[in-house]
N, C-alpha and C positions, 0 to 999 in steps of 0.2 A: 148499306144506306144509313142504318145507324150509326155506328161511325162515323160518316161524315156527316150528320146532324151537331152528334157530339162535338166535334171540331167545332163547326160552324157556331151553336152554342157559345162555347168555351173560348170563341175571337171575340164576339159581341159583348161576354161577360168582361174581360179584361178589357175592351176601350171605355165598357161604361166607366171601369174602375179608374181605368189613365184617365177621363173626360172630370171624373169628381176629384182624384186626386191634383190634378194639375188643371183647374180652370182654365190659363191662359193658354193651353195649346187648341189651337184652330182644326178645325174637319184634316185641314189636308196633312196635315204634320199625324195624328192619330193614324188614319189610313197608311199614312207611308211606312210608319212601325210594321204592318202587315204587309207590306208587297216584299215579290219576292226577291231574297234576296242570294245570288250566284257569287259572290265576291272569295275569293281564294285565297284569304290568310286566315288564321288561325289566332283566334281570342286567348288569350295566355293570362290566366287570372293567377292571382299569386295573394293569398292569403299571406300578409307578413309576420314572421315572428314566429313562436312554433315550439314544442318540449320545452328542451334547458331553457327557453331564451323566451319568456313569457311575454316581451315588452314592456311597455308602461300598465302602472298600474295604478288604476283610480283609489280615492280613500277608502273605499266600502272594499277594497279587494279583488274590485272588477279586475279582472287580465286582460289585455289588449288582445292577447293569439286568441282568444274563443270566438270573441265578436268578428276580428277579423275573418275568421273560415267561417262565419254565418253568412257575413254577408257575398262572401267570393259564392257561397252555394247558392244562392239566391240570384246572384248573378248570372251564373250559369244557368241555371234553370228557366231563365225569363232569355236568355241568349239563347240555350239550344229551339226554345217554343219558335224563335222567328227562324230558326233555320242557322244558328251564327255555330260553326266550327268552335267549338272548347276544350282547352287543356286548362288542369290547376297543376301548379305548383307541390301542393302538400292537399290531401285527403282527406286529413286528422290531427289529431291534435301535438305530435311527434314531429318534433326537426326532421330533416332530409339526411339522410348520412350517419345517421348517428352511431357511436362509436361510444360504448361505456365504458372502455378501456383507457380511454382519451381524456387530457383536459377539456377545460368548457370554451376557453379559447379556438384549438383545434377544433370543435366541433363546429362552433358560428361560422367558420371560415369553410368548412368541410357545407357545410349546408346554406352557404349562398352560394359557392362554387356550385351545387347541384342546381342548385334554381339555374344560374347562369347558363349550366349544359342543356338543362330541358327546354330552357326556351329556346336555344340555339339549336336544338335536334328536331324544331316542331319546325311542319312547316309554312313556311310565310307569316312566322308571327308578331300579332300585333302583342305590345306587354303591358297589362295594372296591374298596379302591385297594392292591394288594400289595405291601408295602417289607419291607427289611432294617434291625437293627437297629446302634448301634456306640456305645459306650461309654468312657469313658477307664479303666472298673475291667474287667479281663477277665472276672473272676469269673460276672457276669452272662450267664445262661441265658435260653428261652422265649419264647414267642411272648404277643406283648399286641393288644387291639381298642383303638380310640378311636373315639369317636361324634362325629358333626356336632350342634352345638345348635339347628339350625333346622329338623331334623323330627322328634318325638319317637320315629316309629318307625327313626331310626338308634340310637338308644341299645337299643332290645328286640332288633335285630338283632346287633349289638354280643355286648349280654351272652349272648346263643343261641352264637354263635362262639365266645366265648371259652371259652364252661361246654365244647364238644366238644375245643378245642385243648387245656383245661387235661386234661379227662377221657384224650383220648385219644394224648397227646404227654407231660404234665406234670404228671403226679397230685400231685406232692409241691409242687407251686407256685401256691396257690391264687388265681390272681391274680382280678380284677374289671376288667371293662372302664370305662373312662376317656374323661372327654367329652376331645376334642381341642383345642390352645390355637389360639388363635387366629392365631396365627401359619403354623400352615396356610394356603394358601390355598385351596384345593378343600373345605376343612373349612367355612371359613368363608362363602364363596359360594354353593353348590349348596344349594340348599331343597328336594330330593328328599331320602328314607332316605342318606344316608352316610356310611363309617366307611374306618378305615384298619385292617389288617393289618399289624402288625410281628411276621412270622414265626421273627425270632431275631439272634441277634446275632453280626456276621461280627468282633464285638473276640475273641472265644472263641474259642479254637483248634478246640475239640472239638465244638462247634457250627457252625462253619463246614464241617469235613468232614461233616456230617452233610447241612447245606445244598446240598452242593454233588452229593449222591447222589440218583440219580433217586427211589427205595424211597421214600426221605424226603421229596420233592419229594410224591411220590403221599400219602401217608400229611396231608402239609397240605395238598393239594385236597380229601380226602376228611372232613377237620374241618372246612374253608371249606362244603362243601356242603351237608353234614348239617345246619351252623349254621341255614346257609340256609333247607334244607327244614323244619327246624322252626320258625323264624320264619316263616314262609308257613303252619302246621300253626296258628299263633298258641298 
């Protein structure tokens, strides 16, 4: 009986939280985060970048790989509470495959080839892959989606995220999600749903401290999922 007090608790806490962090969402969009959900794929978080391959790097030193698996863990965590299936990609802070015997070329190659198997071994998977973004103009703010062109439902997922990140991060930035170039490789390859999160940009000063705060780390799992659950609401 306590136990599911504690539950019960613990659903009421989290919508007050969704209800003050996102004013515009309505009674019924709140409740529908909680109903249940049955749906049979498999959330496939992908922390990007990783060991050797730290990604971009803000001016204070920030690394792109650490923020990223902050935020993919937070993702998951607000994903497993509604009941959503999850796999990551990477656990820690260590590329996928890694090989010290190997160049660093070899390795990058040896460790998206891995991501590309797990996802393709999971199963029914939906794929984000969460990055940082960096810019030569600093001026540039906000978080952008890109969609894979080989399933059409990564593009409705896509746009689902993006409408929550712009609503509830960047109102005054109307952006629209964007197919991704091909120069991706996980964009390009994976014929399940998927898309990329570029959660913001560590050329920014003022973005980067922003990034690097848990509040805010939570605040973009909690648009990552929402996206989610309503692309799953269709």
């Amino acid at each position: 009986m306590w136990r599911k007090k504690r539950v019960i608790l613990a659903a009421i806490i989290v919508l007050a939280v969704l209800s003050v962090v996102f004013p515009y969402y309505n009674q019924t969009m709140l409740f529908l985060a909680f109903a249940p959900h049955h749906n049979q794929n498999t959330l496939v978080l992908d922390a990007g970048h990783g060991g050797i391959d730290g990604g971009a790097v803000a001016e204070d030193g920030t690394a792109e790989q650490d923020i990223n698996l902050a935020i993919v863990q937070k993702c998951q965590a607000l994903a497993e509470f509604f009941g959503i299936r999850t796999v990551l990609t990477r656990t820690d802070r260590n590329s996928l495959q890694y090989d010290p015997n190997q160049t660093v070329r070899y390795n990058k190659i040896q460790d998206i080839h891995a991501r590309e198997t797990r996802t393709n071994q999971t199963q029914n998977p939906i794929f984000i892959s969460v990055h940082l973004n960096k810019f030569s103009d600093s001026r540039y703010t906000g978080a952008q989606t890109f969609w894979s062109k080989n399933n059409p439902e990564g593009q409705l997922l896509a746009q689902s995220i993006q409408k929550q990140l712009t609503n509830g991060l960047h109102p005054e930035k109307q952006r629209t999600a964007k197919q991704a170039p091909d120069s991706v490789y996980l964009m390009k390859h994976l014929t399940c749903p998927a898309m990329i999160v570029e959660c913001g940009f560590l050329s920014n000063r003022e973005e980067t401290e922003r990034l690097k705060q848990d509040g805010y780390q939570k605040k973009l799992s909690v648009c990552v999922i929402n996206g989610y659950l309503n692309y799953l609401e269709g």
